[in-house]
C-alpha positions as CSV (number, residue, x, y, z in Angstrom):
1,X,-62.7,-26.8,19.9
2,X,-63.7,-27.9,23.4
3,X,-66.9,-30.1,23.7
4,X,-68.3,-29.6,27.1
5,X,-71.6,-32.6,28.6
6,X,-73.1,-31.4,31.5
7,X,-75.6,-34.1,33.4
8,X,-76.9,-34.7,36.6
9,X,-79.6,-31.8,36.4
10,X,-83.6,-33.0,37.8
11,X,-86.5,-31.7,39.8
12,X,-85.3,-32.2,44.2
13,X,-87.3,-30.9,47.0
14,X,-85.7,-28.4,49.4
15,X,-82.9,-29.2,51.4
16,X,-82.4,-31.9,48.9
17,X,-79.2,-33.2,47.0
18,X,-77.9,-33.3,43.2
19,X,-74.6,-33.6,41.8
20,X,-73.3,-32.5,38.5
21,X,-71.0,-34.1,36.3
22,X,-69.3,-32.2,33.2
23,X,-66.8,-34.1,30.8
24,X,-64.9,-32.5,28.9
25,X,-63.0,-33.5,25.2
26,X,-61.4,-32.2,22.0
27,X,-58.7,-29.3,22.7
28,X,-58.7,-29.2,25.9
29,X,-56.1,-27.1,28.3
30,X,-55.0,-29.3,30.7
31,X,-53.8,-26.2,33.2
32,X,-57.8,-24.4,32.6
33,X,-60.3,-23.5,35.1
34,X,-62.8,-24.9,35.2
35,X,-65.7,-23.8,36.3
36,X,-70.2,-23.7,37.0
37,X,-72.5,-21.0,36.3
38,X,-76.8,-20.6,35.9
39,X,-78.7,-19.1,34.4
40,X,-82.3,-18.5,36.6
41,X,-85.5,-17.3,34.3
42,X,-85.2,-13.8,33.7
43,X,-81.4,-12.9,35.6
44,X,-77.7,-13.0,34.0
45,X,-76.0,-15.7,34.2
46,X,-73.8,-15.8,37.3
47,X,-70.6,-17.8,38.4
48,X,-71.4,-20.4,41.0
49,X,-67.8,-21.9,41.4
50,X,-64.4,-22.6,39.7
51,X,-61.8,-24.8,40.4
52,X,-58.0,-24.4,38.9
53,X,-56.5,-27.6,37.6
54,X,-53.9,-27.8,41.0
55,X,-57.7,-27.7,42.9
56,X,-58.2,-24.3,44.4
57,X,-61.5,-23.5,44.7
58,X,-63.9,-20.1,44.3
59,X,-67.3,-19.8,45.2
60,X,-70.3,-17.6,45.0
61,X,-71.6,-16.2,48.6
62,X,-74.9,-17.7,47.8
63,X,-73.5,-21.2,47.9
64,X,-70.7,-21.1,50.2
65,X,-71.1,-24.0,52.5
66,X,-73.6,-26.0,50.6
67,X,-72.3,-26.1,47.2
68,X,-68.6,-27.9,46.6
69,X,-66.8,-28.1,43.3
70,X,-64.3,-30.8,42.5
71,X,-62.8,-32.2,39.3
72,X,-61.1,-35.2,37.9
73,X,-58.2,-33.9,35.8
74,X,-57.9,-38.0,34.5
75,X,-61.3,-38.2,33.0
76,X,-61.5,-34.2,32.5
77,X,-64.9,-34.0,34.6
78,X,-65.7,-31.3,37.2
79,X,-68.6,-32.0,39.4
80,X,-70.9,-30.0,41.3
81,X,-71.9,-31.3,44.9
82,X,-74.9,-29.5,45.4
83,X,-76.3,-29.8,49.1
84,X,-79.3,-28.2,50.8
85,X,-81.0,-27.1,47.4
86,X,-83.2,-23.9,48.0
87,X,-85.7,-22.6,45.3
88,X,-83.8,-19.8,44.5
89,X,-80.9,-22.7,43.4
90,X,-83.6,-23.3,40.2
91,X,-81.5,-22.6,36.9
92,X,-80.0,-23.9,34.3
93,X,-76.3,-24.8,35.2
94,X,-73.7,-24.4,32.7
95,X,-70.1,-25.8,33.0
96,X,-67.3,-24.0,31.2
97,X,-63.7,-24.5,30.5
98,X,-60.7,-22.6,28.3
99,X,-58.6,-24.7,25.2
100,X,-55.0,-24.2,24.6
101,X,-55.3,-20.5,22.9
102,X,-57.7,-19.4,25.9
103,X,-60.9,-19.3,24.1
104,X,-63.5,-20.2,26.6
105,X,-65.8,-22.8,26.0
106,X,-69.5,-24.0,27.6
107,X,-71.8,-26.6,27.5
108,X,-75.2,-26.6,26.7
109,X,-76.3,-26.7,30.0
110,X,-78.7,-28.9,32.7
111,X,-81.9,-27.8,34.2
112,X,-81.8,-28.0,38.2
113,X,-85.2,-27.4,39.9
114,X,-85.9,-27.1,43.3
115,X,-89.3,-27.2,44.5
116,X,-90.9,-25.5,48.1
């Protein structure tokens, strides 16, 4: 089992800032991706970014440029810098991350609003 904390979630104007933390514990796979999806009312959840454990990065058009994913393989966090928030950035953000027999795991996830 993988326990997954996300935090850093809260109501920011447009064009503001957040940034995400998720720590991760238990049975964790060092080598994993790790990675950040939302969840906006009413749409399937979508990838945002991932990051591999050597730190190559992936990212969703839609946040390309604004959005940057990093992690700290020492305290198993990943973090999501979140720059130049636009409404359509309101979701809930969910981190997620694979143990040692590839089961995937995620958190319970972190409300991000982003108001006109």
């Amino acid at each position: 089992q993988v326990q997954l904390v996300e935090s850093g979630g809260g109501l920011v104007q447009a064009g503001g800032s957040l940034r995400l933390s998720c720590v991760a514990s238990g049975n964790i796979f060092s080598h994993a991706v790790m990675g950040w999806y939302r969840q906006a009312p009413g749409k399937q959840r979508e990838v945002v970014a991932y990051i591999s454990s050597g730190g190559s990065t992936s990212y969703a058009d839609s946040v390309k440029g604004r959005f940057f994913i990093s992690r700290d393989n020492a305290k198993n966090t990943v973090y999501l810098q979140m720059n130049s928030l636009k409404p359509e950035d309101t979701a809930i953000y969910y981190c997620n991350t694979q143990d040692s027999d590839s089961t995937w795991f995620w958190g319970q996830g972190t409300q991000v609003t982003v108001s006109t």
